[in-house]
C-alpha positions, 0 to 999 in steps of 0.5 A: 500500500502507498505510504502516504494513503497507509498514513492517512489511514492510520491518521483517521483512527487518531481522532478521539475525545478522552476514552482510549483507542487502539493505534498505529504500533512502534513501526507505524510511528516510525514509518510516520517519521521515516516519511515526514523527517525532512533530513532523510528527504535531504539525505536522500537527494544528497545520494542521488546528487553523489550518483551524479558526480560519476556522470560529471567527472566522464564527461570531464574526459569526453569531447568539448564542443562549443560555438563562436561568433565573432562580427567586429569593425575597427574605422580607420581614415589615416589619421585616427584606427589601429594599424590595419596589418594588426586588425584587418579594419575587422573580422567576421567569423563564426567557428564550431570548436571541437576539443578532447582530452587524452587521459594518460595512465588511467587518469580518470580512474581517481576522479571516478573513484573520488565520485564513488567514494562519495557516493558511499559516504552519502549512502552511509551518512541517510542510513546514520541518519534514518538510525538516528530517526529510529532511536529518537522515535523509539525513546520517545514512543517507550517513555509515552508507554511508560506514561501510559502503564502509569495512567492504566494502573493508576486508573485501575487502583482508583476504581479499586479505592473506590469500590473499597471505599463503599465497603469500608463506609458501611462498616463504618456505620456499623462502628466496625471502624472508626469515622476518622479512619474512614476520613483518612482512606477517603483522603487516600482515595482523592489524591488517588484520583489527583495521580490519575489526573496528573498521569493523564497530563503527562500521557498527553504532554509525552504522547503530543511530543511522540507526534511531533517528531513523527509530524502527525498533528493529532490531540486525542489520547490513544492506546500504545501498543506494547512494543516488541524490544529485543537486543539485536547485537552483542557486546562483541557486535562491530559498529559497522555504520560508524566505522564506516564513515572512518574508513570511506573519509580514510579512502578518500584521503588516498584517493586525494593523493592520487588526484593530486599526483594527476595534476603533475602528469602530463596533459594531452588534448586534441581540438579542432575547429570548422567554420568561417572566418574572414577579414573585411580586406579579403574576399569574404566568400573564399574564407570557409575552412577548418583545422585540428591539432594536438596541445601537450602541457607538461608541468615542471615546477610548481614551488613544492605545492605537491609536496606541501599538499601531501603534508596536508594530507597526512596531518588529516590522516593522523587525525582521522586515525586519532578519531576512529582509535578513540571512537572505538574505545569509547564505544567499547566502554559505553556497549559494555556498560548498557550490557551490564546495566541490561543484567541489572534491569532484568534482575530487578524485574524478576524481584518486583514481579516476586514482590508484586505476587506476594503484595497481591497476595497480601491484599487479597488476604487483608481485604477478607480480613478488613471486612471483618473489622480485624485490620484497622483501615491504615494498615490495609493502606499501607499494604495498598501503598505498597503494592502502587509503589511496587507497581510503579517500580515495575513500570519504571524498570520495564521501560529502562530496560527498554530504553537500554536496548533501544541504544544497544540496538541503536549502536549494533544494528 
């Protein structure tokens, strides 16, 4: 399907009022944002502005052929005109220049290679950049869910409280509790409902941000699908798109050698040219001719620019190297540490979920109890304070362990 009907599709389901709807997946965000970013529009026409260059630098080598028109008068009257054996009183004429360049030793080779070096670089330089897209995205679209996981529970606790707080307001009036206990759940139960709403707002605050990278203009609070988030690398994986750029910039600086070795070669060209040309002293209509010829150039001394060139060259070299050694470096540290926070995220994910079961245990079993009248109502939320705070630990790991192998994936895909 067309990506453009396929997103006005989506974009039809986004209008809703405050209930949550099902939407677009991670991918679907992503495709949104692959279509609207103007820098891949940009890295794209840049690749294809590199393919052009190929094309340029053939016909640098390939057959010249322009016009010339020339129609001049120069009055003399013997006292006042330039020295008519110099200008003839004028010229007319209107030639066809044909000329051609004879390359020596291959010496388009360094010309077509600096084109498709540079090709490359492009190439790599949109696929850095749809990389970039991808990891921004998926930030922003794993704290959204985040949001959302916040805003669910929270709902869901509140619903709780308040189907306990008619419970515990008839037992209540039964003197099983006191009024002011009540009071003080009935308290616990309002900013309860003050989370909700301030959950709410950060959903839609998040949610108008995820948006505005993927350039979607929509207002409505919607349902995120739970994302699918898998390392796809190791912490022995070789940044291949990164090194890249390295390696083409490092070709480059060889190929310039080359390019620069050209300039020192010598130059041969074959011209030509067929036309008319006539001086008003002679018959105009005898003057229809043509010529050819070959030029050499030969350069003998240039003041040590060569060599003065190639000291440029290796001083960017030496830097490059210096770049690519410490990229590497800090790669490795930084791969090796989001592992090893990724091992930390799942132990402490297998601990809540532990804690979560038996805190829910636990409120099943207060819950009989309190309608009993054998908890008092401060310890029975005090248990239920433990399971939100719990609940919101889980949360929070779930989605750091995310955002860890969004840049795991970020770096080693």
């Amino acid at each position: 399907m067309n990506l453009k009907i396929r997103s006005l599709l989506l974009l039809s389901f986004f209008i809703g009022g405050g209930m949550l709807q099902a939407q677009p997946s991670l991918d679907d965000y992503l495709n949104f944002a692959y279509a609207n970013n103007p820098l891949l529009k940009s890295g794209q026409n840049a690749v294809k502005s590199a393919s052009i260059d190929s094309a340029m630098a053939r016909s640098q080598f390939g057959p010249q052929i322009g016009f010339q028109g020339d129609a001049s008068y120069y009055p003399t009257n013997g006292k006042f005109g330039y020295d008519v054996a110099l200008s003839n009183k004028g010229i007319l004429g209107s030639v066809v220049n044909f000329d051609q360049a004879i390359p020596f030793q291959n010496q388009m080779k360094p010309q077509l290679k600096a084109a498709s070096l540079n090709r490359q670089k492009a190439t790599n330089a949109l696929h850095l950049t749809r990389k970039e897209i991808k990891r921004n995205v998926t930030r922003q679209y794993l704290v959204t869910y985040g949001d959302q996981l916040q805003y669910s529970y929270n709902s869901e606790l509140l619903n709780t409280l308040q189907n306990e707080s008619s419970v515990l307001l008839e037992l209540t009036r039964a003197n099983v509790y006191q009024q002011t206990d009540y009071l003080a759940f009935l308290t616990n139960v309002r900013k309860q409902a003050l989370l909700l709403t301030q959950a709410r707002i950060q959903l839609l605050n998040d949610l108008s941000q995820l948006r505005n990278l993927c350039g979607i203009i929509d207002s409505g609070l919607v349902a995120l699908p739970s994302p699918q988030m898998i390392p796809e690398g190791s912490d022995s994986t070789t940044p291949t798109a990164f090194l890249k750029q390295y390696q083409i910039d490092s070709l480059r600086l060889v190929n310039q050698t080359e390019i620069n070795k050209q300039q020192y070669q010598p130059k041969l060209r074959l011209h030509a040219d067929a036309g008319y040309m006539a001086s008003f002293e002679k018959t105009p209509g005898t003057n229809f001719g043509g010529g050819a010829g070959l030029s050499l150039s030969i350069p003998i001394y240039d003041g040590h620019q060569k060599e003065l060139q190639q000291q440029q060259l290796m001083l960017q070299q030496e830097d490059l190297d210096a770049q690519y050694s410490y990229f590497k470096q800090q790669y490795n540290q930084q791969i090796n540490e989001l592992f090893r926070q990724l091992g930390q995220m799942e132990s402490q994910q297998t601990e809540v979920d532990d804690q979560l079961r038996m805190v829910n245990q636990l409120i099943r079993a207060n819950r009989k109890l309190v309608t009993q009248g054998t908890v008092s109502i401060p310890q029975y939320f005090m248990v239920i304070q433990n399971f939100i705070d719990l609940k919101n630990e889980q949360g929070l790991i779930r989605i750091k362990r995310w955002l860890i192998i969004n840049e795991i994936n970020y770096w080693t895909e």
